[in-house]
N, C-alpha and C positions, 0 to 999 in steps of 0.2 A: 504493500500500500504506500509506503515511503518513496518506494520509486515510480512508485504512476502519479503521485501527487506531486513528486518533483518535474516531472515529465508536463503535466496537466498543466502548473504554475508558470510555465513559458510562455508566452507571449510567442513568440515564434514557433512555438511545437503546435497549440495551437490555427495559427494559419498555416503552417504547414501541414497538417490533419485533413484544413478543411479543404487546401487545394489538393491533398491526393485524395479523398473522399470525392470531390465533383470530377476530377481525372478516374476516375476508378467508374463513377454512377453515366460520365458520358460514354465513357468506352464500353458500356454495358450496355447501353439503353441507345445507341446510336441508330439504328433503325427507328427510332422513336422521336429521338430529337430531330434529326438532321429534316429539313423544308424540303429536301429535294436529296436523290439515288446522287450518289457520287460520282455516277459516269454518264450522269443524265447532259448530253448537250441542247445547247440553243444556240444555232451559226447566228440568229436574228440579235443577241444580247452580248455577242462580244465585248470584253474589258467593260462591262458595266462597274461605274462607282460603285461604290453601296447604298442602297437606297433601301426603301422599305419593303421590296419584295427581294433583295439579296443584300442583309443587311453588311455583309462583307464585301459585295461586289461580285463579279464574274470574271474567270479568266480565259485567256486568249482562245478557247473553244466554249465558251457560250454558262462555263459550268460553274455551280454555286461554292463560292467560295469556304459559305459558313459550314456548308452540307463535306465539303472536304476535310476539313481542319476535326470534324465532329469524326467522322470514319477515321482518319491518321491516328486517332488519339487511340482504335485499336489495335493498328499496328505497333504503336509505343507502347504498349500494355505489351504485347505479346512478344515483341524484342525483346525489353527488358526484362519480365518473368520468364523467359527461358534461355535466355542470355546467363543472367543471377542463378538460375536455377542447375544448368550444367557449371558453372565455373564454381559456384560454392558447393557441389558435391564431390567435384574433381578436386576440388584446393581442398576441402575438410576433409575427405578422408587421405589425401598424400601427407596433408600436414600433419594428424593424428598418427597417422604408423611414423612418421621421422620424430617425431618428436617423442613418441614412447618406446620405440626401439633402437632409436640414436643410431652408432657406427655410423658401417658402410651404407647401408639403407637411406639414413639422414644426409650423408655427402651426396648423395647419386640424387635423390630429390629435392635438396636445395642449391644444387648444383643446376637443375633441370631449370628452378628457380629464378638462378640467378641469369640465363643464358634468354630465358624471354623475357625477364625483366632489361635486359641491355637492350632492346627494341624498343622503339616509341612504342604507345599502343595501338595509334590509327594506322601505323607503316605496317606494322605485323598485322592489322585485321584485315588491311587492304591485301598483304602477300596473301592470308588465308582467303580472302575472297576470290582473288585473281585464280588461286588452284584449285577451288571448290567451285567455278563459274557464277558468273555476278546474282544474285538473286537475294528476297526476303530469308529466307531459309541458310544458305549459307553466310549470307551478314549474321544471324542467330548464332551458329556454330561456331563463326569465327569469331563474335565475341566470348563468348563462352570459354574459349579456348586461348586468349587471351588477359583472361581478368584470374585464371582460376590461382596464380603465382600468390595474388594476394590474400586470400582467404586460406592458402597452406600456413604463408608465412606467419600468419597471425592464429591458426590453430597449434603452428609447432608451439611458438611460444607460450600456447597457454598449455596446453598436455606438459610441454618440461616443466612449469611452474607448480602443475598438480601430482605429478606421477611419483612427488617424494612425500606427500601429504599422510597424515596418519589413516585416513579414509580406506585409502589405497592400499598399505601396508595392512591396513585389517581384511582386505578383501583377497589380499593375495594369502593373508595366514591363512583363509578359511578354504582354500585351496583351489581357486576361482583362477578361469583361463585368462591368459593376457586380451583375448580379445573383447570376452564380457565382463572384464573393470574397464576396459577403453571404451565400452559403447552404452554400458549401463552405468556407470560413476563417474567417468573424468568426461566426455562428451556434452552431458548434462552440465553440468561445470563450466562449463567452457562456451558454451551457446553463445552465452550473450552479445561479447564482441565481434562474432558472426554476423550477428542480428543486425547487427550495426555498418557492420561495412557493406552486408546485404543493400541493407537501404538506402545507404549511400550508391552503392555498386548501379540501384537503379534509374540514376539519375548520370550516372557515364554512360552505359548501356543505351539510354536514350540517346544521349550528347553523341555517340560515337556514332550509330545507326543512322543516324540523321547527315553527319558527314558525309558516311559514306553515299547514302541516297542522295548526298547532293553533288555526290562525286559521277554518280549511273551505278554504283558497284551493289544497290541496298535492295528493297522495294523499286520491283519494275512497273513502268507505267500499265494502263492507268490506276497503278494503286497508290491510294491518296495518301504517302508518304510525307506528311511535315518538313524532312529537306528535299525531298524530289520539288515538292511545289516550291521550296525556293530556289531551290535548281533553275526551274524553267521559270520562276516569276523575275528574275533577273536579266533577261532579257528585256522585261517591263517596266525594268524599275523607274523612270521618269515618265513613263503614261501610265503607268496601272501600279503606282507604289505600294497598295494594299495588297498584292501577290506577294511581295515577300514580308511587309511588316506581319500580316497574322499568322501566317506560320511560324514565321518567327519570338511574335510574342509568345504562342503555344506552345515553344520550344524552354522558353526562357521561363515563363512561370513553374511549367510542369519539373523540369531540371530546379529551381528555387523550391520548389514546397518540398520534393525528396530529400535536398539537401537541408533543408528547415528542421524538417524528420529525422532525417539521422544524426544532424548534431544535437539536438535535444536528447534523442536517445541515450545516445553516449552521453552526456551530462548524469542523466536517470539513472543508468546503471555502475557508474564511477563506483566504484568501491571505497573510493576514500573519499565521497560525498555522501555525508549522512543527513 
């Protein structure tokens, strides 16, 4: 309760809640919100301002801007929860065996570690996109397979921090396998700062995805990508400036409320915050 009351008493954990809560209820409900199908054209409504029947406007094929920006937001969902989701399984469990069986095991995968970490991370998601062929689906993978360094490196440290603990030493007296005190005692343990760079994680996951979509390499046309439309709203930018400000903004808030989130978090669960 102390830490969800430190968490609650944020001001920014707060608005960051309530933008991943409308990020989360639009990418859900997007059939529902969106005014118009996201690949609905109109040749007769080209680059329309925003008015009251497109309150975003229309871009360079006829099609609603706001109706776009409402479907990307679930591609951003779905990058990032399976982005986070392979890269914090691959990182938590290589982190937990190096860190509780140390040696040779721990040098060979923080070794693995250190050799993707030497790579920017958009250079490396781009190499992996380039071998995997450009698409939604391999942007997914190849983030995945580039964030996963960091969620080892922050489970080894907490498995070595726990695996001398009196907890552990009473689970192994009782004659308990090394595998179930690692995944029934020290895992539990150790969650939390997962949790956290999880959350964070979801907000590069976007950030990244959207580069590459505005690189061609993410989400292929016509899927309503948030950097694909600034991609091609760039062309526009001094007659139809609104093709890249609201993707953009939707890029910028949704990236701020995750981040909002996970540093509140991490504040929450500090240990040496009572």
């Amino acid at each position: 309760m102390a830490k969800w009351k430190r968490f609650t008493n944020r001001a920014s954990a707060r608005v960051g809640v309530i933008g991943v809560i409308v990020f989360l209820v639009v990418a859900g409900f997007a059939p529902l919100l969106a005014p118009y199908g996201y690949r609905v054209q109109n040749l007769n409504e080209v680059l329309q301002p925003p008015s009251r029947s497109h309150l975003l406007g229309t871009d360079e094929f006829g099609r609603d801007v706001l109706s776009r920006i409402i479907y990307g937001a679930r591609i951003s969902l779905a990058v990032g929860a399976i982005a986070v989701g392979i890269g914090m399984t691959v990182g938590t469990i290589l982190g937990a065996v190096a860190g509780y069986w140390g040696g040779w095991v721990s040098l060979v995968i923080m070794g693995l570690v250190d050799v993707v970490w030497s790579f920017p991370t958009i250079l490396l998601a781009i190499g992996f996109v380039a071998v995997l062929r450009p698409g939604l689906t391999s942007a997914m993978i190849a983030l995945g397979l580039v964030t996963w360094p960091s969620y080892a490196r922050m489970m080894r440290a907490q498995v070595l921090s726990l695996r001398e603990k009196e907890f552990v030493e009473a689970a192994k007296a009782q004659g308990l396998t090394d595998w179930w005190i690692l995944i029934r005692h020290i895992a539990p343990n150790a969650i939390s700062p997962i949790i956290v760079l999880a959350t964070l994680g979801m907000a590069g996951a976007i950030l990244v995805e959207s580069s590459l979509s505005y690189l061609g390499l993410g989400a292929q046309p016509p899927a309503p990508s948030w950097g694909a439309m600034l991609s091609s709203g760039r062309n526009f930018i001094y007659q139809a400036p609104w093709l890249t400000v609201a993707p953009g903004l939707a890029i910028m808030f949704v990236v701020l409320a995750f981040n909002l989130c996970g540093d509140a978090l991490r504040d929450a669960l500090d240990p040496r915050k009572t």
